[in-house]
N, C-alpha and C positions, 0 to 999 in steps of 0.2 A: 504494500500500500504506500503511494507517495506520502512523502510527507510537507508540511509547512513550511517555509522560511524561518519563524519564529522556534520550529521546534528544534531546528539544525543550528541553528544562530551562534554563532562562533564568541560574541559576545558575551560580557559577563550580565545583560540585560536579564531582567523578572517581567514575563509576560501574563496578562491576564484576558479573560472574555476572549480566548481564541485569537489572542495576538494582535485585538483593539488597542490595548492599554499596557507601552509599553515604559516599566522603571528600570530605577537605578541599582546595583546589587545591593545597595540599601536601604530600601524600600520601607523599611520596617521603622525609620525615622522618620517616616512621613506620620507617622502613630503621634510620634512624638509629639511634634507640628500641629496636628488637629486638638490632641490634648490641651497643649499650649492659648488654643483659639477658642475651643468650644466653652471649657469649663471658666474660665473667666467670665464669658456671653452670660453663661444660662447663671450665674451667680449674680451677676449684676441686674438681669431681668426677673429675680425673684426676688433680691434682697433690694434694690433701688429704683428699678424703674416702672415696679408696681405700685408702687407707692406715690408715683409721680402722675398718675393719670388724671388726676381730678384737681391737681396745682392750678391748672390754668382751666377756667372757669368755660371761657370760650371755645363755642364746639368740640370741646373735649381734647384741648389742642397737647393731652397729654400724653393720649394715646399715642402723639407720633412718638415720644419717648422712647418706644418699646418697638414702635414698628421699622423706625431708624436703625437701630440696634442688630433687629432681625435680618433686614433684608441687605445691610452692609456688611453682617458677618456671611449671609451667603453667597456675596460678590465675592467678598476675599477664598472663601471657600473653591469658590468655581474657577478663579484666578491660580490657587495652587494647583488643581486640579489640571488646568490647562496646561501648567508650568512642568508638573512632574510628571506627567502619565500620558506625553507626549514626544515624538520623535524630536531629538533635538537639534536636527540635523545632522546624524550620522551621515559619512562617507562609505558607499558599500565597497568593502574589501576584496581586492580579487585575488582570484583561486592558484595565481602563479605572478612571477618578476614581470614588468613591461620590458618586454624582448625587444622592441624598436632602440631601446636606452641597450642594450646590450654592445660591449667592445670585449676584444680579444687580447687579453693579457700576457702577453708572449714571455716576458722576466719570471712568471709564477706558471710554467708550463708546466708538465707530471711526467714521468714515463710510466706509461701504460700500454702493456703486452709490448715493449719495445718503440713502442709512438708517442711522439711528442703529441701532447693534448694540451691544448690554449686552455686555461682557465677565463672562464666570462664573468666580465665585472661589469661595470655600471656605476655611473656617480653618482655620489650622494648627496650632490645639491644641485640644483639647476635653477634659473635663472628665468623670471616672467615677467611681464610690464605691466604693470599698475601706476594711474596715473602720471604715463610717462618717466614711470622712474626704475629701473630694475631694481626685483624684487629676489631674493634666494628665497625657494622652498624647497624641504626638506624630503628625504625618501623616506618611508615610514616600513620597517623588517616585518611587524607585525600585519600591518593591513596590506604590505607589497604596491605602494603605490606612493606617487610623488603627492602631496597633500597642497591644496589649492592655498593660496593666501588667506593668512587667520587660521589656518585650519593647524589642531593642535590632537594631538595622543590624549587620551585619558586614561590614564592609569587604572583607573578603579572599575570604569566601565568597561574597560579593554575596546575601547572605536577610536577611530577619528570623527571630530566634531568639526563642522563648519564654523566658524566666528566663534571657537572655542572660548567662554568668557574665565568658567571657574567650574568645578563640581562643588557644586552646594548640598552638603548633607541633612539639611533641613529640609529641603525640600525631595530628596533622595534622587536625583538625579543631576546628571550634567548641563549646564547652561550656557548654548549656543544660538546659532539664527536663527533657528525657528520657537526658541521658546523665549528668549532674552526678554522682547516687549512684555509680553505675559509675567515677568518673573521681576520686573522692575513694576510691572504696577502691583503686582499681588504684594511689595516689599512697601509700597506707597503706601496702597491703603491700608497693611495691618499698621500702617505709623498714623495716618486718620484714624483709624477704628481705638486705637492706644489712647489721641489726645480726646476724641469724644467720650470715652470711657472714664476716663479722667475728669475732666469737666463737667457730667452729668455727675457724677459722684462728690464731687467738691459742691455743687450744687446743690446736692439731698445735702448734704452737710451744713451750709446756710440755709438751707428751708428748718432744718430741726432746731436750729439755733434761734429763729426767728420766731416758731411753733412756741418755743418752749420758755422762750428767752432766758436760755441758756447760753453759759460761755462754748468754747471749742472745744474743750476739753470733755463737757458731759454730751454734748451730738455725737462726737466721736465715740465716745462709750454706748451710745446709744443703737448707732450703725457700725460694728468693727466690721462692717463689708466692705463699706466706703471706704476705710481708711487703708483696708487692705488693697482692695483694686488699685485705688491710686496707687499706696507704693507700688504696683506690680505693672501699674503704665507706666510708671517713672523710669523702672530696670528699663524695660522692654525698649520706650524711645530711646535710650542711648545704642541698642544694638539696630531695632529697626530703621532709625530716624537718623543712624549717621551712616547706615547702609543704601537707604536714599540718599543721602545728601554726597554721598561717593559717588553714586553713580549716576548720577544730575552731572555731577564733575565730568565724568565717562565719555556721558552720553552727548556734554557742550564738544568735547573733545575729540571725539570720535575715536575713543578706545577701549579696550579689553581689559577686565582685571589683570588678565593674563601676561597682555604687551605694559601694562603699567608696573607692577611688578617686575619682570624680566627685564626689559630694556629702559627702566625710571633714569640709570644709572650711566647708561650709552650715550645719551644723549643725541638719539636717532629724531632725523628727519621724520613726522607721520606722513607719510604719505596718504593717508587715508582721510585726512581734515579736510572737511569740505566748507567749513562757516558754522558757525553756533548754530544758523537758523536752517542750513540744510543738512546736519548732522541731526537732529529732532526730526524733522520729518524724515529721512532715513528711519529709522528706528520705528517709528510710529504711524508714519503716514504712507508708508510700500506694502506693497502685498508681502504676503508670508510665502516663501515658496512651496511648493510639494514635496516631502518625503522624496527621496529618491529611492526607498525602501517600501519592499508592497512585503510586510509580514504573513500575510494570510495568505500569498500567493502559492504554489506548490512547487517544491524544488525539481527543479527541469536536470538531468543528467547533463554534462560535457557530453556534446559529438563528437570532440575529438578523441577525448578520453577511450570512449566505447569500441573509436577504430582503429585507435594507434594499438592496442592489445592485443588484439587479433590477429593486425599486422606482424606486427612484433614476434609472435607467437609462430608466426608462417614462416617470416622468415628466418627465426633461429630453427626452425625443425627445420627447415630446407637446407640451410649451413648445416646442418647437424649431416642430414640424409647425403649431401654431398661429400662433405668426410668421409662417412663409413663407406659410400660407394665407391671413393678414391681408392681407399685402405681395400676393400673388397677386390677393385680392381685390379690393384698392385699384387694382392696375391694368387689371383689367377692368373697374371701372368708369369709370376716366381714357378709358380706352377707348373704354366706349361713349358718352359722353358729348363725346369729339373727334368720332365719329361723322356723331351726332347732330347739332353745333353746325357738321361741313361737308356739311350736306346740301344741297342746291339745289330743291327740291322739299318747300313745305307739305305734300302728300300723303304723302309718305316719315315726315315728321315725325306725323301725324297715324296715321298705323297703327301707327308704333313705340307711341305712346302708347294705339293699343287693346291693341295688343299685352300690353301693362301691366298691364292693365285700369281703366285711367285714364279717370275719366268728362269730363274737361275741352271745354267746349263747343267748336264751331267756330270761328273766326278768317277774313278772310277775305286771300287771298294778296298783298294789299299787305302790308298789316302784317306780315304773314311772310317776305316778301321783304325787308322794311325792315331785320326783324330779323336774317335770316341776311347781309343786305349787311354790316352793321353788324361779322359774324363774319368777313368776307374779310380785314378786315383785320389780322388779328392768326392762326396759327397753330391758338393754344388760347387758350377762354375757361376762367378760374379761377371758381370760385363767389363769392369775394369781391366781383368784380367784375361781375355782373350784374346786378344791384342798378343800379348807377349806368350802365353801357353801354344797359340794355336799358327802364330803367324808366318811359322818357317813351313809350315805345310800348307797344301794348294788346298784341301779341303776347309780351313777359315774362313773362306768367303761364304761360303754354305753357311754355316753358324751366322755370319753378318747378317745375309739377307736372310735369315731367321730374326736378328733381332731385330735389323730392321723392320719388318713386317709388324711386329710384336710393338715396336714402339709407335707405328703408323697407330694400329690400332688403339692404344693408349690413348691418344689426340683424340678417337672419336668416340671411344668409350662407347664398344661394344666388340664383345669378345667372343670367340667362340674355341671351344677346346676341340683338339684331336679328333676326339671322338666325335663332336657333335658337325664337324667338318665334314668327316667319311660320310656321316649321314645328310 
């Protein structure tokens, strides 16, 4: 059964609803996140802003109290949601080196079976234009591919991100181009949602003061909820509210946590600044691109993959089959040629050779006797050696155009014995 993209996913991503909803391998900090958001809300709307519905006499203008409350906590809600459990612009990783970049490394060559073999390299940085200004991007070992401008490695996701900014572990994933907008407003409003919470609670605090005409001291004894939330927007705007005010910086600048950090120090050219006022709408006012990732889709096999094996497979059995038929070959001709050289009978020797079709004149059976005497004594005659064993006698040329014939045949590798000759 095929399977998914999301299910093969070479990533360290956590997928959910069939590969809709895709996080970060820490996902489980987004718990944390929600806790952070929820239980404050529902505290402050049972301990404070129930209380606040009937303050303002006119059209019950108390109720918005509570219905502000609600519906800003589920902007910000829906804000992370968009933030975390969405593609962040990963780069899809490919399945081998771009071979176009490949050079032959002649100084780092190998011997193998005797051959010099190049080793294939590839550099590791290459050079793009961005606003007219060349740009080095990097090769990436892991994803096998040169990474586009801004585009950085995440360590903890194992991808490359587009306008890689940071991995935010609060929200449990990575924050690049397609979630950054989302992830700078959901960081906005928990900083509104922080001072309004704040502010209606300081507020229950002078209504009970005024209620009661008491000092600050006994309102606050009266609500320690109020007194608590405040302290708890107070932490919170120093983390959220200078986490906006960074990235306001960022965003007039047109930069990355990432390139701010890294290069604050270099003191690099941006090539990326376009103007405060067209660095904003960058950000805010472009369309969001598409995934270049279809999770749900079904993983398609390599063609090439599927025919190079086969190939492969052919032609080493065929190299194989060729060997042994070589090897096979050579001993049927050792063969005939032992035969041959323990024959006792010029007649035997003379029809192998019509056999052949070898025009070599007659001889007559001294000389042929001479020469097969000359064979008794040794098992097997080697070709090297006939030459010198056989060549004061006129019957050598016999033996030659024996092996000549024999090596003719070699060339076209197809043989036939003695026997199957006569026949």
């Amino acid at each position: 059964m095929a399977k998914r993209v999301h299910e093969v996913w070479k990533g360290s991503n956590k997928f959910f609803l069939g590969g809709r909803l895709i996080f970060g391998p820490d996902a489980r900090s987004l718990l944390v996140t929600l806790m952070l958001i929820i239980i404050p809300i529902i505290i402050f709307c049972v301990f404070v802003a129930r209380h606040l519905r009937h303050e303002f006499s006119s059209y019950n203008a108390g109720y918005a109290i509570l219905v502000v409350a609600i519906v800003f906590t589920i902007y910000v809600l829906v804000l992370l949601l968009l933030t975390s459990a969405r593609d962040p612009g990963i780069v899809p990783r490919n399945s081998h080196p771009p071979e176009d970049e490949f050079r032959h490394d002649t100084a780092a060559s190998m011997e193998v079976g005797g051959r010099q073999t190049p080793s294939l390299q590839f550099p590791r940085t290459k050079e793009v234009i961005v606003n007219g200004i060349p740009v080095k991007v990097k090769y990436c070992d892991t994803c096998m591919l040169y990474r586009p401008p801004r585009c950085s490695h995440c360590s903890i996701c194992n991808n490359c991100v587009e306008r890689f900014d940071h991995h935010c572990p609060w929200v449990g994933q990575c924050i690049g181009l397609r979630n950054y907008r989302f992830f700078f407003c959901f960081v906005a409003s928990s900083t509104l949602l922080c001072i309004y919470v704040f502010a209606i609670s300081a507020f229950y605090i002078k209504v009970l003061m005024d209620d009661h005409q008491s000092t600050v001291w006994k309102a606050m004894k009266e609500s320690p909820a109020s007194v608590i939330l405040m302290a708890y927007c107070f932490i919170s705007l120093w983390f959220v509210g200078g986490l906006t005010g960074f990235h306001l910086y960022l965003i007039s600048s047109n930069q990355t946590t990432y390139e701010n950090f890294r290069y604050r120090a270099d003191n690099r050219v941006n090539v990326y600044d376009r103007g405060c006022l067209n660095n904003f709408l960058e950000v805010f006012c472009t369309k969001v691109k598409p995934s270049k990732n279809n999770f749900r889709a079904f993983v398609q096999e390599e063609a090439q993959r599927s025919t190079t094996v086969p190939i492969t497979r052919e032609a080493e059995a065929e190299d194989i089959g060729g060997r042994r038929m070589k090897v096979e070959d050579d001993m049927d001709i050792g063969g005939d040629l032992l035969k041959i050289s323990q024959r006792h009978n010029i007649e035997d020797i003379e029809a192998d050779i019509r056999s052949r079709g070898s025009d070599v004149p007659h001889h007559n059976s001294s000389e042929a006797d001479s020469a097969l005497g000359s064979d008794r004594r040794g098992p097997a005659v080697q070709p090297d050696t006939w030459h010198s064993s056989w060549g004061r006698s006129g019957s050598w040329e016999i033996a030659n155009e024996v092996v000549g014939t024999n090596l003719n045949v070699t060339e076209s590798r197809s043989y036939a014995t003695p026997k199957e000759a006569h026949q």
